[in-house]
C-alpha positions as CSV (number, residue, x, y, z in Angstrom):
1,X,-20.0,34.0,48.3
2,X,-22.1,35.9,45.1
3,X,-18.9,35.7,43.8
4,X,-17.8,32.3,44.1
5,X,-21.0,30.7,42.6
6,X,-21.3,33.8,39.8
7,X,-17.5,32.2,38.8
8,X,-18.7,28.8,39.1
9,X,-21.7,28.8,37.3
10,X,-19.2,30.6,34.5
11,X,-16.9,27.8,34.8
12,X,-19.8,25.0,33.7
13,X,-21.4,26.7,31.3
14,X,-17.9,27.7,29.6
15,X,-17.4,23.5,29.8
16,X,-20.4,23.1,28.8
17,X,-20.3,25.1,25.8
18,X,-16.4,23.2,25.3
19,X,-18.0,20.2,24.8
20,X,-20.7,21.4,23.0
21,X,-18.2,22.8,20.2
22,X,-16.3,20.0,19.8
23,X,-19.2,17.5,19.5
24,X,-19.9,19.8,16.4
25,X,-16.2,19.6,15.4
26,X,-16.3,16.3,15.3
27,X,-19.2,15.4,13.2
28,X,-18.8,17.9,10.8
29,X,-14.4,17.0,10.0
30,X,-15.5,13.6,10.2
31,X,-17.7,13.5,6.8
32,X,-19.0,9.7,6.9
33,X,-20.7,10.8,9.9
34,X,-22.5,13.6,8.6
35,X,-23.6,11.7,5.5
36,X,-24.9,9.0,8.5
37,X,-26.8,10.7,10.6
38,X,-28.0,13.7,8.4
39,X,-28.7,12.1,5.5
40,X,-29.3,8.5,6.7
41,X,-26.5,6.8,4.8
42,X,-22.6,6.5,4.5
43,X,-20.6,6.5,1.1
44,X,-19.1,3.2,1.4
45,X,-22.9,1.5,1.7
46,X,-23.8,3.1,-1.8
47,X,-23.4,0.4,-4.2
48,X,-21.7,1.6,-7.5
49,X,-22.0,0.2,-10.7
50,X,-20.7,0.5,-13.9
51,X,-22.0,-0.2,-17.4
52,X,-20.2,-1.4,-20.4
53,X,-22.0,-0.4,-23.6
54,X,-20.7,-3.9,-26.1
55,X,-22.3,-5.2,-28.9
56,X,-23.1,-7.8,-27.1
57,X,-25.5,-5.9,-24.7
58,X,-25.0,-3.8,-21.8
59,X,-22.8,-5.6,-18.9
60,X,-23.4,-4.2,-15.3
61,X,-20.6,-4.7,-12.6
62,X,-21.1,-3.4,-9.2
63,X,-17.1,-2.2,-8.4
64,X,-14.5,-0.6,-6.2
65,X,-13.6,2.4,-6.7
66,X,-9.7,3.3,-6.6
67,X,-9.3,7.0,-7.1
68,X,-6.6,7.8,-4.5
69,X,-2.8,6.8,-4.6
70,X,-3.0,4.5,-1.4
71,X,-5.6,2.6,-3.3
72,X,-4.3,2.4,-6.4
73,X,-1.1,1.2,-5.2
74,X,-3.0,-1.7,-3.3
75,X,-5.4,-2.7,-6.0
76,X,-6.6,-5.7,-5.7
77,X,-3.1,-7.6,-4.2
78,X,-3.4,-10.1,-1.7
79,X,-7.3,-11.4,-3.4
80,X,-8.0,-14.7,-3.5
81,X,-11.3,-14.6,-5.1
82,X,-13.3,-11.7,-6.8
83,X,-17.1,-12.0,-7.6
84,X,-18.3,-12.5,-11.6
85,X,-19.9,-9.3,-11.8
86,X,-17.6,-7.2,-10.1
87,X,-14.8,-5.4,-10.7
88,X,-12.0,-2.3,-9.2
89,X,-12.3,0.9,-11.2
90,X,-8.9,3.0,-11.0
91,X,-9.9,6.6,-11.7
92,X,-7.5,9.0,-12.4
93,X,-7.6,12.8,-12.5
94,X,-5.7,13.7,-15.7
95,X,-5.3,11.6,-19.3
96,X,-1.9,9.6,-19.6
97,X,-0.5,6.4,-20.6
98,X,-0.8,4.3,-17.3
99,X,1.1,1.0,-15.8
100,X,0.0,-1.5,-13.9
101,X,1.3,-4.6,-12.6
102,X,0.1,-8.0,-11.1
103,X,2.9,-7.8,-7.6
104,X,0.9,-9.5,-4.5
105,X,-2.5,-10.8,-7.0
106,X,-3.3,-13.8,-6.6
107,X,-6.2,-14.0,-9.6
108,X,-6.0,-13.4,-13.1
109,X,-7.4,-10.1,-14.5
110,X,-8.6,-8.4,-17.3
111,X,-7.4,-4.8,-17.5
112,X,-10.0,-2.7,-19.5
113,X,-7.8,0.7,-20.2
114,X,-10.3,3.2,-21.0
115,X,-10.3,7.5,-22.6
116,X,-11.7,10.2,-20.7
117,X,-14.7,10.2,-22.9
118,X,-15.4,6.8,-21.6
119,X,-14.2,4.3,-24.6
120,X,-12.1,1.6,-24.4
121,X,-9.2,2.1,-26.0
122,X,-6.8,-1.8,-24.6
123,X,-7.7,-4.5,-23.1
124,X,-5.0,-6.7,-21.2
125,X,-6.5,-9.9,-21.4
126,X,-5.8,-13.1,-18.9
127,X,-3.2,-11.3,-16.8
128,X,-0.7,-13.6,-15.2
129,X,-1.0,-13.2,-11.3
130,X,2.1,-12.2,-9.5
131,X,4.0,-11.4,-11.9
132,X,6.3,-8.4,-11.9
133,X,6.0,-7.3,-15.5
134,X,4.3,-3.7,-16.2
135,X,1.2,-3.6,-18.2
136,X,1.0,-0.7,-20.5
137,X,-2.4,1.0,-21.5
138,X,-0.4,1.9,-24.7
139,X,-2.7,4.8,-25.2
140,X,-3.6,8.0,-22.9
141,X,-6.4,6.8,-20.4
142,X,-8.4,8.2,-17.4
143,X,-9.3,4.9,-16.0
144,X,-8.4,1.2,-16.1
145,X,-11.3,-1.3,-14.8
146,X,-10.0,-4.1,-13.6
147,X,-12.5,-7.7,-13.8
148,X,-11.7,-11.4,-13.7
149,X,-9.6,-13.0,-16.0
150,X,-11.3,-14.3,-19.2
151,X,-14.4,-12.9,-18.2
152,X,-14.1,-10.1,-21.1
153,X,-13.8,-12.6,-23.7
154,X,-16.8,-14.6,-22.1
155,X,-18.9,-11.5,-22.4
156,X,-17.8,-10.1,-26.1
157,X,-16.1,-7.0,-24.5
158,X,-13.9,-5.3,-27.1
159,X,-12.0,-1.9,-28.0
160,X,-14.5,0.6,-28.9
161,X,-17.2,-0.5,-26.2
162,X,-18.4,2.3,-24.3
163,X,-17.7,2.4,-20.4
164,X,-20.7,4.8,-17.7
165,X,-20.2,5.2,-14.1
């Protein structure tokens, strides 16, 4: 009998200590929830911006930010509408001449091509939607910030400005 509830007393504490363990797995693979409910926020409700630096003043966006393949592939197809001061920054790991293309968007864009040391180097201007035809950076680039059509013009955004995130 000392034996049976010696083994079953065993048996709930090992569970307990199961559950325990994985509870801990759990937050601490799953990142979004450590950033919750340890540091009170989540990475997707920080609000990034982005300055451009033109003679025309600064210019704030608030943006996306693109920095893996899945979402750089995606962009911003299948958008109907995209706020004024707002933009999708693709961010890239290394310096290259980069292509993009308007497949599956249904706005007009701007494409600001900018240098690892944070100058813009091209800017696509008024890009057709849905169209199929590759859009070259012509010049190595780390990033490429992509903002409504026309609205560069509108705001005096040139080569040469200066891009912070």
């Amino acid at each position: 009998m000392i034996k049976q509830n010696s083994f079953r007393r065993f048996v709930l504490s090992l569970g307990a200590t199961i559950v325990i363990l994985f509870t801990i797995f759990v937050i601490v693979t799953q990142s979004h929830l450590v950033k919750t409910f340890v540091f009170g926020f989540d990475e997707d409700e920080i609000e990034r911006v982005l300055v451009i630096k033109a003679q025309t003043g600064d210019h704030k966006f608030t943006y996306e930010l693109a920095d893996d393949e899945d979402e750089q592939a995606r962009g911003l197809m299948h958008r109907k509408t995209l706020d004024q001061d707002h933009g999708m920054l693709f961010l890239y790991s290394d310096e290259k001449e980069r292509f993009m293309w308007m497949k599956n968007t249904y706005i007009s864009l701007d494409m600001l091509f900018i240098d690892a040391k944070g100058t813009v180097v091209h800017i696509q201007r008024n890009v057709q939607p849905l169209s199929d035809d590759i859009i070259t950076s012509k010049f190595p680039v780390a990033a490429v910030f992509e903002i409504n059509g026309g609205y560069a013009r509108n705001l005096g955004l040139f080569e040469g400005d200066k891009v912070e995130w």
